[in-house]
C-alpha positions in Angstrom: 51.5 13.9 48.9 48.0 12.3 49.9 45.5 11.6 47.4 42.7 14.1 46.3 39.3 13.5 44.8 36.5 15.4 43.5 33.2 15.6 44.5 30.2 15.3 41.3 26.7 15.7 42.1 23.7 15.0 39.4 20.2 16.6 40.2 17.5 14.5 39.0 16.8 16.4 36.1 20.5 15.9 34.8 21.9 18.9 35.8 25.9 19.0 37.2 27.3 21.0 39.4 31.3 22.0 39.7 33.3 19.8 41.3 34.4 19.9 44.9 37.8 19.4 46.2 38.2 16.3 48.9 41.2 15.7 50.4 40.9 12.8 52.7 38.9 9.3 52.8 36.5 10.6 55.6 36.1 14.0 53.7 34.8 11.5 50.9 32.6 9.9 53.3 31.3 12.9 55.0 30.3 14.7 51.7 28.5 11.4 50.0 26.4 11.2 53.3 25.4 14.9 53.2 24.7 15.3 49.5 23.5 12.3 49.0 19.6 13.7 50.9 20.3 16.6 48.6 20.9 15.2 45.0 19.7 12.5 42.7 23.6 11.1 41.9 26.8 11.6 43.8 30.0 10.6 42.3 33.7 10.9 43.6 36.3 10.3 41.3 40.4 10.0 41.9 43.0 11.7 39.9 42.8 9.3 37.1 39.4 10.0 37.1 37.6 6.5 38.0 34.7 6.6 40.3 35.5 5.2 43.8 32.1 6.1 45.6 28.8 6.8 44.2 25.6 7.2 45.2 22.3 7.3 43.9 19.1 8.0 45.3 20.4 8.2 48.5 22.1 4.6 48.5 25.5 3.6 48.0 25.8 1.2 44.8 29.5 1.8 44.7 31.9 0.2 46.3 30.2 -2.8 47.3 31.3 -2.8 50.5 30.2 0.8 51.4 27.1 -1.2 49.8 26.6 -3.3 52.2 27.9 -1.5 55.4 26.0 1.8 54.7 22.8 1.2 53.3 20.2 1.0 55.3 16.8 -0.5 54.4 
């Protein structure tokens, strides 16, 4: 059985919305990208719960190297 994560995203004002299923390393990817120039914070977490990607304003600042091969200045 393949990994799963779950999709968090934080308006600016604090606010959460529920959790969305992903089910594959480019589902991760392609959900950061679009809500990330929707929401203030996106964070995906594993099953055990740890963060593996998040974003904030718009920018990756985890993991550093979606850092530095992502952003764009």
């Amino acid at each position: 059985m393949s990994e799963t994560y779950k999709g968090h995203v934080i308006t600016k004002e604090g606010d959460f919305m529920p959790p969305v299923t992903l089910r594959s390393p480019q589902e991760v990817f392609n959900y950061t990208r679009l809500q990330g120039m929707m929401f203030h914070e996106v964070r995906v977490t594993d099953s055990l719960d740890c963060i593996v990607v998040q974003m904030i304003g718009g920018k990756y600042t985890f993991p550093p190297s979606w850092v530095s091969a992502y952003n764009k200045d």
